[in-house]
FIKOLKE-491968 format. One record per residue (C-alpha): x, y, z; residue in one letter; chain. Coordinates in nm, 4 decimals, decimal comma, padded with zeros to 6 digits. Layout:
N
(pt (X; Y; Z); 'a'; 'A')
...
This chain:
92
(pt (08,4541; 08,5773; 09,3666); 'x'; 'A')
(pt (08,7548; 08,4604; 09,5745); 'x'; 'A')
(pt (09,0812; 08,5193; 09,3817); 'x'; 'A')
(pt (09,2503; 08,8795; 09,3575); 'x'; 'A')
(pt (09,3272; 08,7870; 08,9807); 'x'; 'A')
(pt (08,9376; 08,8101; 08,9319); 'x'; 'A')
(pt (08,9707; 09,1855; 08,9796); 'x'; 'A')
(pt (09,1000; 09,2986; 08,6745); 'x'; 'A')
(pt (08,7745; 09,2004; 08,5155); 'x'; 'A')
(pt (08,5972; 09,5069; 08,7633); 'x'; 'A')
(pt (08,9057; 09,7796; 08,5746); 'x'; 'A')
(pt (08,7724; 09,9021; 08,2543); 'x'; 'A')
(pt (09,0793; 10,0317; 08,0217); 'x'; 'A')
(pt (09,0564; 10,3943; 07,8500); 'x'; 'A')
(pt (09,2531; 10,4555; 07,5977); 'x'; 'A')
(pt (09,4281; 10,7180; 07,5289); 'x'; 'A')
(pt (09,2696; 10,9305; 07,8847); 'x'; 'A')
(pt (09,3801; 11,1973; 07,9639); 'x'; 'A')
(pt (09,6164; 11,1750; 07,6487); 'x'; 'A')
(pt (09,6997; 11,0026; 07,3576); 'x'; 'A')
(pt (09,9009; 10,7148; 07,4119); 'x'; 'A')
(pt (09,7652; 10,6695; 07,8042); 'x'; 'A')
(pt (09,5691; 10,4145; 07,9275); 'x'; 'A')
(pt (09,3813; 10,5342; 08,1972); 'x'; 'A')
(pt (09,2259; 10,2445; 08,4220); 'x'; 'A')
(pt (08,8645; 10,3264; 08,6003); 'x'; 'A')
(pt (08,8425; 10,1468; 08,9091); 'x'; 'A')
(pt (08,4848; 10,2549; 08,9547); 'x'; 'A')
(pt (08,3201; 09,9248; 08,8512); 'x'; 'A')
(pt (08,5589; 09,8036; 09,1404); 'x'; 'A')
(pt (08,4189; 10,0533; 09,3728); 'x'; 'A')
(pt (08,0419; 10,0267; 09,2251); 'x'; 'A')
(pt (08,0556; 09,6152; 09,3104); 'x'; 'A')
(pt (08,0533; 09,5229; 09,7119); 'x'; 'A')
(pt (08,2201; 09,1765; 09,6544); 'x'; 'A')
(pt (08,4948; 09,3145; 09,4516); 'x'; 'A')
(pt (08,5594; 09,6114; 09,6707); 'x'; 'A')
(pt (08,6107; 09,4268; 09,9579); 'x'; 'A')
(pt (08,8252; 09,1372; 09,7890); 'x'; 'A')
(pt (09,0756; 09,4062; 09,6715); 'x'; 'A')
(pt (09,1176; 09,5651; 09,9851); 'x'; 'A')
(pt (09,1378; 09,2047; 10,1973); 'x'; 'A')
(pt (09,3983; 09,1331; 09,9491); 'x'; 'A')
(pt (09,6219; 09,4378; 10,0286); 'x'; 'A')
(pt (09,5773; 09,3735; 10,4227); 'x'; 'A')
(pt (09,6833; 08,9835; 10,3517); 'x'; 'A')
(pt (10,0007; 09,1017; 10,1819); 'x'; 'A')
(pt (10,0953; 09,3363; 10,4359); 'x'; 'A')
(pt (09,8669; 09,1522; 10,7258); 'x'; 'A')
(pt (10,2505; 09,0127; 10,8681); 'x'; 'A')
(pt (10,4595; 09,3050; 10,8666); 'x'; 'A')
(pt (10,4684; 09,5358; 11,1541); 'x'; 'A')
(pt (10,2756; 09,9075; 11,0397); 'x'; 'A')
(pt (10,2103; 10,1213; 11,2754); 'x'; 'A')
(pt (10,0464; 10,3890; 11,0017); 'x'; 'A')
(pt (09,9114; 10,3294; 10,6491); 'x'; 'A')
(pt (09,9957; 10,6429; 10,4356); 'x'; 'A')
(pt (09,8744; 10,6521; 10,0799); 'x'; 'A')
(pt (09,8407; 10,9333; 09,8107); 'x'; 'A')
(pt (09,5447; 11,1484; 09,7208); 'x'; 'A')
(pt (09,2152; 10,9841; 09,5243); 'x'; 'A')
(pt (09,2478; 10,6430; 09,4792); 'x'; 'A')
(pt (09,5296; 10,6089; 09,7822); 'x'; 'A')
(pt (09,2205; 10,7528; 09,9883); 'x'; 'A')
(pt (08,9639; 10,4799; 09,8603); 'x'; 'A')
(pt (09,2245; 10,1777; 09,9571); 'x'; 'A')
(pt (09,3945; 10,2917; 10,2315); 'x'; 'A')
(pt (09,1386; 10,3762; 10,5043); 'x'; 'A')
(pt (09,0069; 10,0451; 10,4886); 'x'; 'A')
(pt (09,2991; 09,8888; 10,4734); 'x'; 'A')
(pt (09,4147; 10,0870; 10,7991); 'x'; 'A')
(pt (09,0897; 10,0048; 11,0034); 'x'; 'A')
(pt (09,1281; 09,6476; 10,8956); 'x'; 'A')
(pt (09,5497; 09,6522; 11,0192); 'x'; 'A')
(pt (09,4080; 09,8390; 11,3438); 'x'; 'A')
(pt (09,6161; 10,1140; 11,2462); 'x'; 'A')
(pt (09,5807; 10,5187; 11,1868); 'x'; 'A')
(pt (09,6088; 10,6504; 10,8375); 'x'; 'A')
(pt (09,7789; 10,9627; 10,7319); 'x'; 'A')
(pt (09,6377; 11,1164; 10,4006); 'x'; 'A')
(pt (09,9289; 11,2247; 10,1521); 'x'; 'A')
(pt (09,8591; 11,5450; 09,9392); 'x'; 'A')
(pt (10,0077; 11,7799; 09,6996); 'x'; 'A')
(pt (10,1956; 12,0511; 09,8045); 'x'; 'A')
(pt (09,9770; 12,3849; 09,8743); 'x'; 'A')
(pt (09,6522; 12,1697; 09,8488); 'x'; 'A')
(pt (09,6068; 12,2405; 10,2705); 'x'; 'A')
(pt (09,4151; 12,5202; 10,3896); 'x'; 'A')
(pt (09,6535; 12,5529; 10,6722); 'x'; 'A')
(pt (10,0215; 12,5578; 10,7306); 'x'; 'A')
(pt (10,2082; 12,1726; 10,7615); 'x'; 'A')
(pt (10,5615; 12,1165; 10,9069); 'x'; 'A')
């Protein structure tokens, strides 16, 4: 495997999760297969690879997955994004 586009065959469609008329997509046969995991996050560095990040921030769950890797691989810190009142301590 050696194109991005090969991905979408590693995201299994729900239908109609977590209601009708949603189509929920389950990365975890992404996350389940080395080769792919590591093709979609080398593909997110090369996009960004010539812009100049000092910090990767991404959002809760999947945001998590991505963007630690991606961060290690830019040589850069990453700064989890969460929900309001999901903290157990105060934030500014």
């Amino acid at each position: 495997m050696n194109s991005a586009a090969e991905l979408s065959r590693f995201i299994r469609d729900v239908p109609d999760y977590p209601v009708p008329g949603v189509n929920f997509k389950d990365i975890c046969p992404l996350l389940q297969n080395a080769s792919a995991l590591k093709l979609a996050v080398s593909s997110i560095v090369e996009i960004v690879a010539t812009l100049e990040i000092d910090v990767v921030a991404a959002p809760d769950a999947r945001g998590f997955i991505f963007g630690v890797p991606v961060a290690m691989a830019l040589n850069c810190g990453f700064v989890p994004i969460r929900k309001a009142g999901k903290l157990p301590y105060e934030t500014n």
